[in-house]
N, C-alpha and C positions, 0 to 999 in steps of 0.2 A: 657936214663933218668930213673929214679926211682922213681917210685911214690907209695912206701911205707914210710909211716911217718918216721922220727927218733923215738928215742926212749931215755930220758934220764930216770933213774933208782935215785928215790931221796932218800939220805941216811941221816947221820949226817955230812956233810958237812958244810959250810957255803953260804946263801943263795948267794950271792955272785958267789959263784963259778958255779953254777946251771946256774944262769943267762947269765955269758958270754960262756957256751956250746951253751946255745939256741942261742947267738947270732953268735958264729961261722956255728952253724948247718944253718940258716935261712942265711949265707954269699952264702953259695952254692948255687949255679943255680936251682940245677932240686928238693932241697927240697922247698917244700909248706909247710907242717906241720910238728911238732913237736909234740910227745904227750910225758907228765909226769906222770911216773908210783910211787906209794907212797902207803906204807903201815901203821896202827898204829901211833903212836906218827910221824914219816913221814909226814902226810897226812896236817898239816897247814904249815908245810915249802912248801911242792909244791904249797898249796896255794897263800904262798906269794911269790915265785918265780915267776910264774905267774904273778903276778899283780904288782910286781916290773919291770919287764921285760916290762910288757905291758905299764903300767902306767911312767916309767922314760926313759927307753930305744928305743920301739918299738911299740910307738904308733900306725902303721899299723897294729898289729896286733888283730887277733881277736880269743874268745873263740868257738871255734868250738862247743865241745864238754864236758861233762863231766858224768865218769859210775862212780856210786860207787859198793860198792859191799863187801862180807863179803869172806875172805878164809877159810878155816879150817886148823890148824898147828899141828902135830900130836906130839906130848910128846913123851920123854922121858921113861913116865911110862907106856905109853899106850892109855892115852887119848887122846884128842883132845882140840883144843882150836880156838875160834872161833876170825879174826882176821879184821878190816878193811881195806878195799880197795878203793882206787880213779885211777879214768885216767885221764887227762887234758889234750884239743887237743888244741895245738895251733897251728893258721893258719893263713898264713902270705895276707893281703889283696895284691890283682895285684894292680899298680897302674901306 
């Protein structure tokens, strides 16, 4: 059994597609949570993945968790640039 979270990686996809990963992932037995990783312009899609998922789909579930957090993304030229970050932990209620 495994009990490290999944992990889905939010990009430009459609929020749609996000949703039925969680929902496959959350089919499996030994997973409990799922978290969503989301950077920049990213970061309100996982939001509404999230609340799509929970709110239409999977009302047992619940928000665990949530970090934000800033990366630093190193240029081309040399500098750096400062980027946002979110996690979203979703976790499936036992019932």
């Amino acid at each position: 059994m495994s009990s490290e979270p999944r992990v889905v990686f939010i990009g430009n996809k459609p929020i749609m597609n996000y949703v039925l990963t969680i929902i496959r992932s959350f089919s499996s037995p030994d997973v409990k949570e799922v978290v969503l990783k989301a950077r920049g312009r990213s970061i309100t899609t996982a939001v509404d993945v999230a609340e799509v998922t929970k709110r239409q789909f999977m009302k047992q579930l619940d928000v665990k968790d949530i970090v934000i957090g800033t990366e630093e993304i190193k240029l081309e030229g040399g500098g750096t640039r400062a980027v946002s970050t979110i996690e979203i932990t979703l976790k499936k209620e036992d019932s």
